[in-house]
C-alpha positions as CSV (number, residue, x, y, z in Angstrom):
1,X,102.4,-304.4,-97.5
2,X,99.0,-305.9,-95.9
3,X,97.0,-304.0,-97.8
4,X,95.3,-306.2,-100.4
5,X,94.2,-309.9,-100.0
6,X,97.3,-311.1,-102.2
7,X,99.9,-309.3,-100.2
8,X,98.4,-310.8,-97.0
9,X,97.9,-314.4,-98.3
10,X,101.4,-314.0,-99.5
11,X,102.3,-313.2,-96.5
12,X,100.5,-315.5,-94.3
13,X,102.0,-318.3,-96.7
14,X,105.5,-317.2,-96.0
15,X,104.9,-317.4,-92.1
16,X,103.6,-320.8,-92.7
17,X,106.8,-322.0,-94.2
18,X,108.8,-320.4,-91.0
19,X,106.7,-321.9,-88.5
20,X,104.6,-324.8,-89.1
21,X,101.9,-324.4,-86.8
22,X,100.2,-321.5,-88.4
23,X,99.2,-323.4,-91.2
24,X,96.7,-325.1,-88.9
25,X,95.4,-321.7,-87.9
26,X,94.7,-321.1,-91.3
27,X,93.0,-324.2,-91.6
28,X,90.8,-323.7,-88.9
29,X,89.7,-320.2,-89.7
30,X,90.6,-319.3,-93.1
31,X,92.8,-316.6,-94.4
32,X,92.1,-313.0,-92.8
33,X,90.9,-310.2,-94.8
34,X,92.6,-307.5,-95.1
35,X,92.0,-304.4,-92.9
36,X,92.9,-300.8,-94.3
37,X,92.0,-297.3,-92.2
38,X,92.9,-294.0,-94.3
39,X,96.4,-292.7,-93.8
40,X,96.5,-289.2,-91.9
41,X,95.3,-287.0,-89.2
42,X,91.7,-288.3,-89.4
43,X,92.4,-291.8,-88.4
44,X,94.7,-290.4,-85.2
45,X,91.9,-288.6,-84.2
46,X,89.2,-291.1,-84.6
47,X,92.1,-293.2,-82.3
48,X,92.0,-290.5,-79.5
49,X,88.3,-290.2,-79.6
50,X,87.1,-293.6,-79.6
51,X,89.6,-294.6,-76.2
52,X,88.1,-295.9,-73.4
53,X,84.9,-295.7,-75.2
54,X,82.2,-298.2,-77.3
55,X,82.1,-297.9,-80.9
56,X,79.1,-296.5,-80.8
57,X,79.8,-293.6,-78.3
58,X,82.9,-292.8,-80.4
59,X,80.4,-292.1,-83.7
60,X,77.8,-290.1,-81.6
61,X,80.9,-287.9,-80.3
62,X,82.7,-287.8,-83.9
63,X,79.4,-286.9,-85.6
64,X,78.5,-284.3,-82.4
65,X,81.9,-282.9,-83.3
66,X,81.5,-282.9,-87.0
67,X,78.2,-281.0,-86.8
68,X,78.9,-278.4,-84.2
69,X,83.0,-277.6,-85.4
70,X,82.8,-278.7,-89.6
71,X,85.6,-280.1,-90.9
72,X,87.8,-282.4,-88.4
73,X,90.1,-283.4,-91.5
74,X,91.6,-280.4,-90.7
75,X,93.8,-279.3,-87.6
76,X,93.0,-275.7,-87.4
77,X,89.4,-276.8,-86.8
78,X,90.0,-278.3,-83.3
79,X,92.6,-276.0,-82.5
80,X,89.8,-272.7,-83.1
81,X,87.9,-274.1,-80.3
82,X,87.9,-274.0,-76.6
83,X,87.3,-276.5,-73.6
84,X,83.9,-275.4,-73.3
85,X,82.6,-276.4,-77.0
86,X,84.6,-279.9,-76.9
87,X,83.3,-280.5,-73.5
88,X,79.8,-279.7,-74.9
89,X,80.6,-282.4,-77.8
90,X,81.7,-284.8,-75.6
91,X,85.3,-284.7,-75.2
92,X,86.4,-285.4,-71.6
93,X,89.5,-282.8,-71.0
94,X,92.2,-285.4,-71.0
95,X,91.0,-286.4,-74.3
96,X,91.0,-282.7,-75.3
97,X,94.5,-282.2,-74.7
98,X,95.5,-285.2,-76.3
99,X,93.5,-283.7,-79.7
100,X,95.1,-280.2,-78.9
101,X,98.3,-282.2,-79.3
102,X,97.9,-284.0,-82.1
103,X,96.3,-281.1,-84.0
104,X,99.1,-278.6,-83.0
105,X,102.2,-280.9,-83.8
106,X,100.2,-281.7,-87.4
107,X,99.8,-278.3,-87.7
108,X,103.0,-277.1,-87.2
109,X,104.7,-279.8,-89.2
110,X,106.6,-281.5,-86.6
111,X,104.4,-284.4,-87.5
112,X,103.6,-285.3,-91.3
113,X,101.5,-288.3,-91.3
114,X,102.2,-288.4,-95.2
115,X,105.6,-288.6,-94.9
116,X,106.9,-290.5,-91.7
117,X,110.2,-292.5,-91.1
118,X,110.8,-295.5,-93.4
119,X,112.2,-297.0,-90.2
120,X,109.3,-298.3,-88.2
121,X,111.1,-297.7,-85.0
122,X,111.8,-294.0,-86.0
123,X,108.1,-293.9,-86.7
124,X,107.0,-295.1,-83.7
125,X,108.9,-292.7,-81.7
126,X,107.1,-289.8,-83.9
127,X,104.2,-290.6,-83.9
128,X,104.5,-291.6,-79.2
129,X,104.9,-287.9,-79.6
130,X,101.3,-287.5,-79.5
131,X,99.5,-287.0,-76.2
132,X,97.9,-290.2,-75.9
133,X,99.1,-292.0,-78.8
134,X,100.8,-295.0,-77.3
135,X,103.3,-297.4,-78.8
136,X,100.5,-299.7,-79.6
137,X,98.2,-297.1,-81.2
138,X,101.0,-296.3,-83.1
139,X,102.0,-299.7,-84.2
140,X,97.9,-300.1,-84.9
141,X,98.1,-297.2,-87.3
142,X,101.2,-298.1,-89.0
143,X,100.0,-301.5,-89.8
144,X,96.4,-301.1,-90.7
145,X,96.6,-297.3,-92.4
146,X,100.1,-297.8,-93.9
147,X,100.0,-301.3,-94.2
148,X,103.1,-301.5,-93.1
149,X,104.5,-306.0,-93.2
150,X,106.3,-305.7,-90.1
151,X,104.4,-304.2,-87.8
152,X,104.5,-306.8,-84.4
153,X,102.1,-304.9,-81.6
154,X,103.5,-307.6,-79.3
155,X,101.8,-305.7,-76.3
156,X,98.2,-306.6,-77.3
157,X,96.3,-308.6,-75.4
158,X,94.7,-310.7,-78.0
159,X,98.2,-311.1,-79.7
160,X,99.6,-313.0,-76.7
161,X,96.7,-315.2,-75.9
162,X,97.3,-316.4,-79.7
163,X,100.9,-316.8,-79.1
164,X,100.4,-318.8,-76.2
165,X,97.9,-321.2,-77.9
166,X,100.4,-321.0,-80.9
167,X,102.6,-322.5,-79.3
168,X,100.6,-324.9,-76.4
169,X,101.6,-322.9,-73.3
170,X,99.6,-323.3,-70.4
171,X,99.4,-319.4,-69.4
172,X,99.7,-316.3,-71.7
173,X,103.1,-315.2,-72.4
174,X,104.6,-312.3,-71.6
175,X,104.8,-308.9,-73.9
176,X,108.9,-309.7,-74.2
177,X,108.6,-313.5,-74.7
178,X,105.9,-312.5,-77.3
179,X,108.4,-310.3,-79.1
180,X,111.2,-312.3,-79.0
181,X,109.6,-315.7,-80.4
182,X,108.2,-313.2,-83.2
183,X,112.0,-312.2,-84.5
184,X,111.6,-315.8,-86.5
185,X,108.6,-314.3,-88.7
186,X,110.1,-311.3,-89.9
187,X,109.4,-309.6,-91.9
188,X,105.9,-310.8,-92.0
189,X,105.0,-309.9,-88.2
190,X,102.2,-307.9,-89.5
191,X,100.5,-310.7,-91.2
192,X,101.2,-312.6,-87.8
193,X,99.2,-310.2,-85.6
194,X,96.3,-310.3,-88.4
195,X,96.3,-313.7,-88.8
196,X,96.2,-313.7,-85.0
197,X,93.4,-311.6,-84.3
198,X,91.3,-313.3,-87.0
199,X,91.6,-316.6,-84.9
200,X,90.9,-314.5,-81.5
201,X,88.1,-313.4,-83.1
202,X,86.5,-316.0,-84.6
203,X,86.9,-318.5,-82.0
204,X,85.5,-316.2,-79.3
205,X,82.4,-315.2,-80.9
């Protein structure tokens, strides 16, 4: 797990005796803090809403949403309303039909978000069910909501750049050359791409 500052230093530590070179990514910018989203239907929602879009417009579109419908911690509350009313809230009607999705299949049961695969691979595919719930969103979720150590969303921008200046390349590598230099870190690919994106983000600001 990358849940709690221990697991991740732990973590981070053990990448450091597999490859070298992080440790001087650790000593630039420190150990990363952990980051933890809710497990559950929320946070895949919050995910559909807030693509494409600023921070801030997700909020004003979550909290239009919140007011107008009640309760978005439950399916049935999306699924009792129409275009119009999302439209109204701010919803564009692609991103209505990817809530419609992800509301119906939770509601049914053909997704439990409490209970997914053990096998992340298996989880991905569940959860890629979704209408617009990519395999990265889906690795995002099952790292950061069920802290899940091996999570390696080797298709994120950020991720490769890191990478690359890992390991001194001149350009950024590729999503598969990403992945496979990665299969020497497992199982702690999770703490790689947080370690990562604490170094992205603290040498770009």
């Amino acid at each position: 797990m990358v849940t709690t500052v221990e697991s991740l230093r732990h973590a981070v530590d053990a990448l450091i005796t597999a490859e070298s070179r992080f440790a001087d990514v650790v000593a630039r910018v420190g150990y990363p803090e952990p980051r933890q989203r809710p497990t559950g239907y929320d946070t895949l929602l919050r995910t559909i809403i807030g693509q494409q879009v600023s921070v801030k417009a997700a909020a004003s579109i979550w909290a239009k949403l919140e007011a107008g419908l009640g309760d978005l911690s439950k399916p049935e509350t999306i699924l009792a309303s129409d275009e119009q009313t999302l439209r109204s809230f701010g919803l564009s009607r692609q991103k209505q039909s990817y809530a419609l999705s992800l509301a119906q299949l939770v509601a049914d049961g053909a997704l439990d978000l409490h209970n997914l695969p053990e096998d992340d691979e298996e989880a991905i595919a569940l959860l890629t069910r979704v209408k617009g719930i990519g395999r990265w969103s889906a690795e995002i979720y099952l790292l950061f909501a069920e802290g899940r150590p091996d999570i390696w969303p080797a298709g994120d921008l950020a991720v490769q750049i890191e990478v690359g200046r890992l390991l001194g390349l001149a350009e950024r590598p590729s999503e598969r050359t990403v992945r496979a230099v990665a299969e020497a870190w497992r199982p702690y690919r999770g703490a790689a791409a947080v370690l990562a994106w604490h170094h992205y983000n603290t040498t770009t600001i």
